[in-house]
Structures are given as C-alpha cells and as structure tokens.
VOPAGU-2260 file (C-alpha; in pm, 1 decimal, decimal comma):
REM VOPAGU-2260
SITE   aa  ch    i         X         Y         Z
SITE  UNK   A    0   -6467,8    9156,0    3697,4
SITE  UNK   A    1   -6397,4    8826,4    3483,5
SITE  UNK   A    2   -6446,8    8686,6    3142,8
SITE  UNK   A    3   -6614,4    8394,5    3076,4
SITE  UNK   A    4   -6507,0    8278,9    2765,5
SITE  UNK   A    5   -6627,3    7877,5    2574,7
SITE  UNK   A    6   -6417,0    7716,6    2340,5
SITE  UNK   A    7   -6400,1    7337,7    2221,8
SITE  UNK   A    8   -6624,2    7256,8    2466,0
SITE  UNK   A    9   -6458,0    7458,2    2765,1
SITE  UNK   A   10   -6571,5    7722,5    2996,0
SITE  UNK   A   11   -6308,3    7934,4    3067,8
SITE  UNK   A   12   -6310,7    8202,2    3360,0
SITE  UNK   A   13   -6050,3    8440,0    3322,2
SITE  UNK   A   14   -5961,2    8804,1    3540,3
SITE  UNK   A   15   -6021,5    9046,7    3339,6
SITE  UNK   A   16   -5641,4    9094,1    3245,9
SITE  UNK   A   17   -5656,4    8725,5    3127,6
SITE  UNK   A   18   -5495,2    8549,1    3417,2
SITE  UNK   A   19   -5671,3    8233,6    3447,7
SITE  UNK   A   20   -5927,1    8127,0    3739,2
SITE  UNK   A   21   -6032,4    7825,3    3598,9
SITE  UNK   A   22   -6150,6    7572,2    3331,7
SITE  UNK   A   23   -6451,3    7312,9    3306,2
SITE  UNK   A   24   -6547,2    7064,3    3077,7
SITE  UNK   A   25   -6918,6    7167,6    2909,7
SITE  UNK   A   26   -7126,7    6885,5    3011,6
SITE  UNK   A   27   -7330,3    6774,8    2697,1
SITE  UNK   A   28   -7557,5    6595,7    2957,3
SITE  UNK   A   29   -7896,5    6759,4    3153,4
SITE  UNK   A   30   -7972,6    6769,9    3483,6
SITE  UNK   A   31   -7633,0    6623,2    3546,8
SITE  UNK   A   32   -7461,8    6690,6    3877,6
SITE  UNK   A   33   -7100,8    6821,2    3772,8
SITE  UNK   A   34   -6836,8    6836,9    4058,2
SITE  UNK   A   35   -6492,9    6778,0    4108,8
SITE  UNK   A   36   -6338,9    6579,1    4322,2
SITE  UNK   A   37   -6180,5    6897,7    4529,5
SITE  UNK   A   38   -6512,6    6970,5    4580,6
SITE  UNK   A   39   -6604,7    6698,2    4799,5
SITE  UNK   A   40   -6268,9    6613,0    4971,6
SITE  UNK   A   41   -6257,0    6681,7    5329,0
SITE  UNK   A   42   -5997,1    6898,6    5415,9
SITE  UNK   A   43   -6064,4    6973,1    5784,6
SITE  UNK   A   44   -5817,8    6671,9    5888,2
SITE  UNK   A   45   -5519,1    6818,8    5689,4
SITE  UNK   A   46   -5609,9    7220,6    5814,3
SITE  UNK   A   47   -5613,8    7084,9    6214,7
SITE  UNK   A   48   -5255,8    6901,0    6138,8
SITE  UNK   A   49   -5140,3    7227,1    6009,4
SITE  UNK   A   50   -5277,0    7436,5    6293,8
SITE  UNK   A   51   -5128,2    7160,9    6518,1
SITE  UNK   A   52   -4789,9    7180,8    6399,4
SITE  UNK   A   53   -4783,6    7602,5    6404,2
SITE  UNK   A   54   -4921,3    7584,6    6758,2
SITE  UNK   A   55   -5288,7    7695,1    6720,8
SITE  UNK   A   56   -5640,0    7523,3    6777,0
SITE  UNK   A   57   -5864,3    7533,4    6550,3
C-alpha cells in the first residue's frame, strides 16, 4: 500500500510507513506529455557492460 499525498504543487508517493517512492511536479498544463529524462534513457548499453565485466551474456 502507498500514500499519495499533493502539496505546493507536488505529488508525493510515499510507503505506507512514509518512506519516500517518489515526487513529481503537478503539471498545470493539459494533455501534456510529462516524462523524465530516466524515462527515456537507454540503459541496455550500460546493463551488457555490466554483464560483460561479471562474465555473463545477456
């Protein structure tokens, strides 16, 4: 379970016990597309270099 929470403009998702998950900006825009930039980053590259370097294939 989690608690959603909004203050000042801020969505905040919380565990139940209040450790934070996260925190996003409230959009005062519609229809707007809201992502970050985690979101899209590839990070297949950096996972196979890992692999790699422990000795297994993806």
């Amino acid at each position: 379970m989690v608690r959603i929470e909004t203050l000042d403009g801020t969505l905040y998702i919380q565990a139940l016990f209040g450790e934070p998950i996260c925190e996003h900006h409230i959009s005062s825009g519609q229809g707007l597309l809201i992502q970050s930039m985690s979101h899209r980053r590839d990070r297949t590259s950096k996972l196979d270099k890992l692999l790699a370097a422990w000795g297994n294939t993806p």
